[in-house]
C-alpha positions as CSV (number, residue, x, y, z in Angstrom):
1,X,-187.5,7.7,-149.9
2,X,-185.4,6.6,-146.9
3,X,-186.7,5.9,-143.6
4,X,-184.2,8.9,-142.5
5,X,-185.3,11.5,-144.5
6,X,-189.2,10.4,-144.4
7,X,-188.8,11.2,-140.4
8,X,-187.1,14.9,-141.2
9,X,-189.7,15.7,-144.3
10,X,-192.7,14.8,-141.8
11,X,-190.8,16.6,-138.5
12,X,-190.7,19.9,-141.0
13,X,-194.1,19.6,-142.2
14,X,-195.5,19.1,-138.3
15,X,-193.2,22.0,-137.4
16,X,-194.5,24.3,-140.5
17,X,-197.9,23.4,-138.9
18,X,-197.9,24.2,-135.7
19,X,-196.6,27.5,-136.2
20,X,-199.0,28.7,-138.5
21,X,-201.6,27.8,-136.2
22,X,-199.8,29.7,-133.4
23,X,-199.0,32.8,-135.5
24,X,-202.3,33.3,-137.5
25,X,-205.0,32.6,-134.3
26,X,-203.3,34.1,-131.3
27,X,-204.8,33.9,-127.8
28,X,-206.5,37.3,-126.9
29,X,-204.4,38.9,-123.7
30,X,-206.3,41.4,-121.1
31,X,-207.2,44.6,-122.2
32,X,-204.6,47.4,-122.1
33,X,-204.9,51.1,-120.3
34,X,-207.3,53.9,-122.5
35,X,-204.7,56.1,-123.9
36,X,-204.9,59.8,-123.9
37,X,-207.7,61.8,-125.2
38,X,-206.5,63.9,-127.9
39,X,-207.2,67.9,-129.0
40,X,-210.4,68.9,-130.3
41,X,-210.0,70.1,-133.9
42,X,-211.5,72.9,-135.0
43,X,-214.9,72.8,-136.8
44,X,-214.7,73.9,-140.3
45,X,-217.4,75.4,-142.5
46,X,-220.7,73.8,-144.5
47,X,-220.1,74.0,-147.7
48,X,-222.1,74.0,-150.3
49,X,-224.7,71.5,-151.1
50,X,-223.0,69.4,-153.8
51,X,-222.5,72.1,-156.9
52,X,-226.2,72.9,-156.5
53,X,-225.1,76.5,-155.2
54,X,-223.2,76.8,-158.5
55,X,-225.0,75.7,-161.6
56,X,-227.2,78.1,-160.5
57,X,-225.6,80.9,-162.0
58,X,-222.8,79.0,-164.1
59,X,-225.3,77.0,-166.3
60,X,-225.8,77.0,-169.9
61,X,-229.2,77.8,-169.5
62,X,-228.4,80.9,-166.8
63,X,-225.4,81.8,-169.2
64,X,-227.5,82.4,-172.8
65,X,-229.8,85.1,-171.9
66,X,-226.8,87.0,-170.3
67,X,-224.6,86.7,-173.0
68,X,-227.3,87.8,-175.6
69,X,-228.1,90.9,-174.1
70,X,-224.4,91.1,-173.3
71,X,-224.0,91.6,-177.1
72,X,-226.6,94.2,-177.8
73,X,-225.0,96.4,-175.3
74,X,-223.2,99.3,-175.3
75,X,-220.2,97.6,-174.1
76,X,-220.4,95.1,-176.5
77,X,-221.1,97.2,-179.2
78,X,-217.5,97.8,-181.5
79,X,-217.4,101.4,-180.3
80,X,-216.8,101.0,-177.0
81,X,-213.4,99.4,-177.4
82,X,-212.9,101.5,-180.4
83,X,-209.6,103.8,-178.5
84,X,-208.8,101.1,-176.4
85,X,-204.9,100.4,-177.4
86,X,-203.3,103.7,-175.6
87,X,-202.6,103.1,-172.0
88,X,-205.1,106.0,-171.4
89,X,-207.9,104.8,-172.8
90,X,-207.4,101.4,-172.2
91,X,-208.0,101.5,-168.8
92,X,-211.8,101.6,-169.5
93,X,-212.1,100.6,-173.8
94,X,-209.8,97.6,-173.4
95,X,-210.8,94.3,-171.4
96,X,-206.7,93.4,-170.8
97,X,-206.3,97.6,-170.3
98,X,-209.1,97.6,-167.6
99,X,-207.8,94.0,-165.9
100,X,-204.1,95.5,-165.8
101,X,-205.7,98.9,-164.5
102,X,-207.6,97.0,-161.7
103,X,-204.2,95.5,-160.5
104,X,-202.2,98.2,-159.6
105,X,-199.2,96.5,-161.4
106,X,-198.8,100.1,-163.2
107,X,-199.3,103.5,-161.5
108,X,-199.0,106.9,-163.8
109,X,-197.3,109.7,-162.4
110,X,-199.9,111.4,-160.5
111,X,-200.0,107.9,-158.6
112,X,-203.3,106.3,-160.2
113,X,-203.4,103.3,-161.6
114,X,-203.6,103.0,-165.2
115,X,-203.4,100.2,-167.9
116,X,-199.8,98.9,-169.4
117,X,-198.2,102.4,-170.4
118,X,-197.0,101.1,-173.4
119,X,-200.5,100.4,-175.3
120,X,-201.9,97.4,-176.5
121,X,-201.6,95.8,-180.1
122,X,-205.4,95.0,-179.8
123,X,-208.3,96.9,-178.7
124,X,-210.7,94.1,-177.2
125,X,-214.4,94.7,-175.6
126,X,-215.2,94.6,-172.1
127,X,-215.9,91.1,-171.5
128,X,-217.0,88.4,-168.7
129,X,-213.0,88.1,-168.1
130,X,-213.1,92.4,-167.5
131,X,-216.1,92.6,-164.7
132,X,-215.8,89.0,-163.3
133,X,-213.1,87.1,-161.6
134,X,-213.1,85.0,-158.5
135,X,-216.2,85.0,-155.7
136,X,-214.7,86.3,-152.3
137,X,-217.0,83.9,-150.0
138,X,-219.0,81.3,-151.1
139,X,-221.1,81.6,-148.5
140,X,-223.9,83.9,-149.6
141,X,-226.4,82.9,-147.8
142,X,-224.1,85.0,-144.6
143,X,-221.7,86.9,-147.0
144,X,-223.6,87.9,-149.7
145,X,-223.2,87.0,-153.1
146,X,-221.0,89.1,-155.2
147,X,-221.3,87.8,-158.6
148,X,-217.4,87.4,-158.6
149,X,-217.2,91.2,-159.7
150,X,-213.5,91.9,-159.8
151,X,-213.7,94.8,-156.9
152,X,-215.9,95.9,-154.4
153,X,-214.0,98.7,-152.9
154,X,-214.3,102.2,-153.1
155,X,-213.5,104.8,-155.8
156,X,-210.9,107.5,-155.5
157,X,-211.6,109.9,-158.5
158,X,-209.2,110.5,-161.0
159,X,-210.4,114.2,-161.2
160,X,-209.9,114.5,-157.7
161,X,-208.1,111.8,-156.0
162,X,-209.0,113.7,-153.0
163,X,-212.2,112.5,-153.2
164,X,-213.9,108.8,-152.9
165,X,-217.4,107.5,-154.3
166,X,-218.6,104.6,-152.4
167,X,-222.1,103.1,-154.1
168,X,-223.5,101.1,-150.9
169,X,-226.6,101.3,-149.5
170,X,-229.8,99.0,-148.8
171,X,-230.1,98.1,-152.4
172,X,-226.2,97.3,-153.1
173,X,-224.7,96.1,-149.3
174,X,-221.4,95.0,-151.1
175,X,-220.8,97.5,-153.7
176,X,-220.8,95.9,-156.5
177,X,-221.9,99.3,-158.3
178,X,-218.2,100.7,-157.1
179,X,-217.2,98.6,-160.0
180,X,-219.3,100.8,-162.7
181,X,-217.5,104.3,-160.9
182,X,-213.9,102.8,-162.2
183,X,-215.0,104.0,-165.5
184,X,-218.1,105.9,-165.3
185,X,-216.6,109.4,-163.8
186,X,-214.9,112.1,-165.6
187,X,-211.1,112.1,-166.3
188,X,-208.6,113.7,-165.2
189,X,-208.2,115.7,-168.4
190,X,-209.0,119.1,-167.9
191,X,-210.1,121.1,-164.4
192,X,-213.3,122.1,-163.4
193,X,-213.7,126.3,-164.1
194,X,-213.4,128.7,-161.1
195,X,-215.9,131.1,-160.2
196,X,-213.8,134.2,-160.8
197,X,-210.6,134.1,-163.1
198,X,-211.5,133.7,-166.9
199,X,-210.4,130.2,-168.1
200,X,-208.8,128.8,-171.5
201,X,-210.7,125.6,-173.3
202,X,-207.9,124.5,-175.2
203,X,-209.6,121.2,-177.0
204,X,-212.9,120.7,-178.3
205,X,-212.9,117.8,-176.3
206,X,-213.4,119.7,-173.2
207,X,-215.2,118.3,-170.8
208,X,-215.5,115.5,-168.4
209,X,-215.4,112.7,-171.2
210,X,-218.0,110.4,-171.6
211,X,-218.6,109.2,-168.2
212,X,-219.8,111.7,-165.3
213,X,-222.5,109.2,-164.0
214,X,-221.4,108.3,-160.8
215,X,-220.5,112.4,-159.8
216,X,-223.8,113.1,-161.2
217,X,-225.4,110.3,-158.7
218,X,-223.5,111.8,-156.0
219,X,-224.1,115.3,-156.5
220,X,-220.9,116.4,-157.3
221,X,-217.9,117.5,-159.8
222,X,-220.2,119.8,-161.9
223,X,-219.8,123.6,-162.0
224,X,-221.3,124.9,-158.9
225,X,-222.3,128.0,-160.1
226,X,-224.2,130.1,-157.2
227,X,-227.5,131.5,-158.0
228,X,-232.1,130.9,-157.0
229,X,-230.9,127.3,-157.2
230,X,-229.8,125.7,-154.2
231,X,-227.4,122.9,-154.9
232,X,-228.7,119.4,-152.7
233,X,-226.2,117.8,-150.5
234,X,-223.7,115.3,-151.5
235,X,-224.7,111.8,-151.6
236,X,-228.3,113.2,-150.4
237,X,-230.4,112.1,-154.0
238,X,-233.1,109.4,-154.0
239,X,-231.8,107.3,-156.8
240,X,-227.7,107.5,-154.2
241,X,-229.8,106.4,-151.5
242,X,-232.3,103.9,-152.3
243,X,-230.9,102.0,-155.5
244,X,-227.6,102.3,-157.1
245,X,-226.0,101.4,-160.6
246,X,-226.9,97.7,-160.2
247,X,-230.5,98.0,-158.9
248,X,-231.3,100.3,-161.7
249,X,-229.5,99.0,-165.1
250,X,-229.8,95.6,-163.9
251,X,-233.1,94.6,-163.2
252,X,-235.3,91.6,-164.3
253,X,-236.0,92.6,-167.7
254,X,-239.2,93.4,-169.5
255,X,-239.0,91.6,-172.9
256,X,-235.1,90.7,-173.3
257,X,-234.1,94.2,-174.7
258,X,-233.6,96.2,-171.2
259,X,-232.6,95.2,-167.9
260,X,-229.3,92.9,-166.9
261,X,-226.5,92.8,-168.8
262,X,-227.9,95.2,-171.7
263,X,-227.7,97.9,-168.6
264,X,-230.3,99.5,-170.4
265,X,-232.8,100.4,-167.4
266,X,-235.8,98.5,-166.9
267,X,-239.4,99.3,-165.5
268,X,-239.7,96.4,-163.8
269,X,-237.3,98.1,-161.5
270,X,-238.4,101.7,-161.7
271,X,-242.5,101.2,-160.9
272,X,-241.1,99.7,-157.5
273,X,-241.0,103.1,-156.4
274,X,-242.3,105.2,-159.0
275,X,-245.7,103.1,-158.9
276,X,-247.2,105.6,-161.3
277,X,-244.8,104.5,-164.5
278,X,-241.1,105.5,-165.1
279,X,-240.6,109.1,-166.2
280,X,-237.9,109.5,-169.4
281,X,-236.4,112.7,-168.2
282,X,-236.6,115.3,-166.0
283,X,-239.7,118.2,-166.2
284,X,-238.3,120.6,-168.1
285,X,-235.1,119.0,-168.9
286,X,-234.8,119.1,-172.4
287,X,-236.3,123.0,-172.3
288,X,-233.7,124.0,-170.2
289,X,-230.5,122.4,-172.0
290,X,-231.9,123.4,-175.3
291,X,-231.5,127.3,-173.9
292,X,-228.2,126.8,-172.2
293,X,-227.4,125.5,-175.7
294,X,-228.6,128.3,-176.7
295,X,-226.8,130.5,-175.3
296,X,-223.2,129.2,-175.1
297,X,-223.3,129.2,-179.0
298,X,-224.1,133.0,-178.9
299,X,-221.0,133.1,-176.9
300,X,-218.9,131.4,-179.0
301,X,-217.8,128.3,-176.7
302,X,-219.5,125.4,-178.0
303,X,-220.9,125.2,-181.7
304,X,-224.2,123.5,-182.7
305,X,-223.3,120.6,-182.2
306,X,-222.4,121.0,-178.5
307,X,-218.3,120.4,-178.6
308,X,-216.5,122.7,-177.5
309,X,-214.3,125.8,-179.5
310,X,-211.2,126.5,-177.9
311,X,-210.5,130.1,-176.6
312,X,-211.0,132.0,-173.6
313,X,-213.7,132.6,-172.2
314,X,-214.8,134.6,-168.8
315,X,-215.3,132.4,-165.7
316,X,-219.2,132.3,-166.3
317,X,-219.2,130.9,-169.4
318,X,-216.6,128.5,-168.7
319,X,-218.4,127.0,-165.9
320,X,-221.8,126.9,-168.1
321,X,-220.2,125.1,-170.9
322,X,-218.7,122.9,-168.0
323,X,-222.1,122.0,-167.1
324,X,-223.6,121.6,-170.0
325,X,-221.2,119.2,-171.7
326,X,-221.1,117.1,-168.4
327,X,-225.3,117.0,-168.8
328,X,-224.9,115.9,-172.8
329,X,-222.4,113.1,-171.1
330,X,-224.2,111.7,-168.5
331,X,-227.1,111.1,-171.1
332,X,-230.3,110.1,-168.0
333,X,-231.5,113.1,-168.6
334,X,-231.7,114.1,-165.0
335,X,-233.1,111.5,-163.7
336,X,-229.4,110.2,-162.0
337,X,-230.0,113.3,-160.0
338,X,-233.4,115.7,-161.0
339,X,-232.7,118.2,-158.3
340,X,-229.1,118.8,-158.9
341,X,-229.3,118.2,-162.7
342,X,-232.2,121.7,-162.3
343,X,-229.8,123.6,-160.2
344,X,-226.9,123.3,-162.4
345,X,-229.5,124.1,-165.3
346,X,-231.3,126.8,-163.3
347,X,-228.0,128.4,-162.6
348,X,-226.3,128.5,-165.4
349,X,-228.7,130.2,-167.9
350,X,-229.4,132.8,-165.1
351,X,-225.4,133.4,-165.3
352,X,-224.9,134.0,-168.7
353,X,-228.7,135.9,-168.8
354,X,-227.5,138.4,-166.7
């Protein structure tokens, strides 16, 4: 290498030096001024502790027992979803109908909501999907928990829209029993009889339809027919004020068959209060709806097997067979309501007796 060009390769390499060494270990200067604080942010909320909160309910182990007795129930069973593909029935015997009725996406022309008016293809049970959707709060510890039941809100009846069922009380704070009314009340079919004009049953299937539970709990939407029985106050029953639909059918169950999601009712729930065993029925029950059965055959409105013969009838009878089919419907045997379940009894054999 020339001398020249040895001087300009080591004046490069000095050069290269010193500047790393200026560049990559720089002299500290004085401190500068604190800027300005900033704004607080708001504090959010705990959540949960890990998923611990959630397996919980949404294990395997927490999932079997529920969906076995799920299967042996009466919503599970194939006759339940048996008339589910009309828009009527659908609402409560199809797990899409009742999801689309839930939604108000389709209203009928009395401005309920109903399932899709065109029917379904398929009839498919009542399922998880039907009851259960998302939780409102995960914090149950403050909110409650409320099993991620698809509503909580009150019931407006579809045999009188005039009038609301709200299940809430000490037992059920969030309503989660408001879910069973959707389906367990009487539809809108046919009117309740008057006390005075006579009254035309055109269909044997006359009557509030299969589910007059919840107006039976509340004391209400049966044939008030006056006579020695006085009629209890609305909403004024035991079982309406201390339990409800979900403390009763859904209890810790006895041996696997009763309780939860078989909603059949347990004892483990009923000797809380009823510390000397669980009575089947009301005193007398049977008795008394065997001689109002009685009776209404001799009068030509039902036949022995308790459905109704169309014709007309006078405003007594009317109301009797009223009654009586909405007592074979509710199937508790008084207990929903013993002492308006013996009024309406009471009543109506002392109506057609006289």
């Amino acid at each position: 290498m020339k001398p020249a060009n040895y001087l300009g390769f080591l004046i490069l390499l000095l050069s290269s030096a010193l500047f790393l060494n200026c560049t990559s270990d720089p002299i500290a200067g004085p401190p500068g001024m604190d800027g300005v604080n900033g704004i607080d942010g708001i504090d959010g909320a705990d959540g949960v502790d890990g998923t611990t909160s959630c397996v919980a309910c949404h294990s395997v182990s927490y999932r079997e027992p529920i969906e076995m007795a799920y299967e042996n129930s009466a919503h599970g069973m194939g006759g339940s979803w048996a008339r589910g593909t009309s828009a009527t029935c659908a609402r409560c015997h199809n797990n899409e109908g009742f999801q689309d009725y839930l939604s108000n996406l389709f209203i009928d022309s009395l401005g309920f909501a109903t399932a899709d008016p065109l029917g379904y293809s398929v009839s498919n049970p009542i399922t998880c999907t039907g009851c259960h959707d998302n939780h409102r709060s995960f914090d149950f510890e403050n909110d409650g928990n409320d099993f991620a039941v698809r509503t909580l809100d009150p019931v407006n009846l579809f045999i009188d829209p005039n009038v609301q069922i709200d299940i809430r009380n000490a037992s059920d704070e969030l309503g989660r029993s408001n879910l069973c009314v959707h389906c367990h009340q009487p539809r809108n079919s046919y009117d309740i009889p008057g006390p005075t004009s006579d009254y035309e049953i055109t269909s044997s299937r006359f009557g509030p339809h299969h589910g007059p539970q919840s107006t039976i709990l509340e004391g209400i939407m049966g044939a008030n027919i006056a006579g020695s029985a006085g009629y209890p106050g609305v909403g004024a029953a035991g079982h309406r004020q201390g339990s409800s639909c979900i403390s009763c059918h859904m209890g810790e169950t006895t041996d696997g068959t009763d309780g939860g999601h078989t909603w059949s009712p347990t004892e483990n729930t009923c000797i809380t209060c009823h510390t000397n065993g669980a009575p089947s029925e009301v005193t007398g029950y049977a008795q008394d709806l065997q001689r109002l059965h009685d009776l209404l055959v001799a009068a030509g409105s039902i036949d022995e097997d308790g459905s109704a013969i169309p014709g007309t009838y006078s405003a007594e009878v009317a109301q009797a067979t009223w009654n009586y089919i909405t007592l074979e419907e509710d199937q508790s045997h008084g207990i929903h309501n013993p002492n308006y379940v013996k009024a309406l009894l009471q009543n109506s054999i002392e109506a057609l007796e006289n």
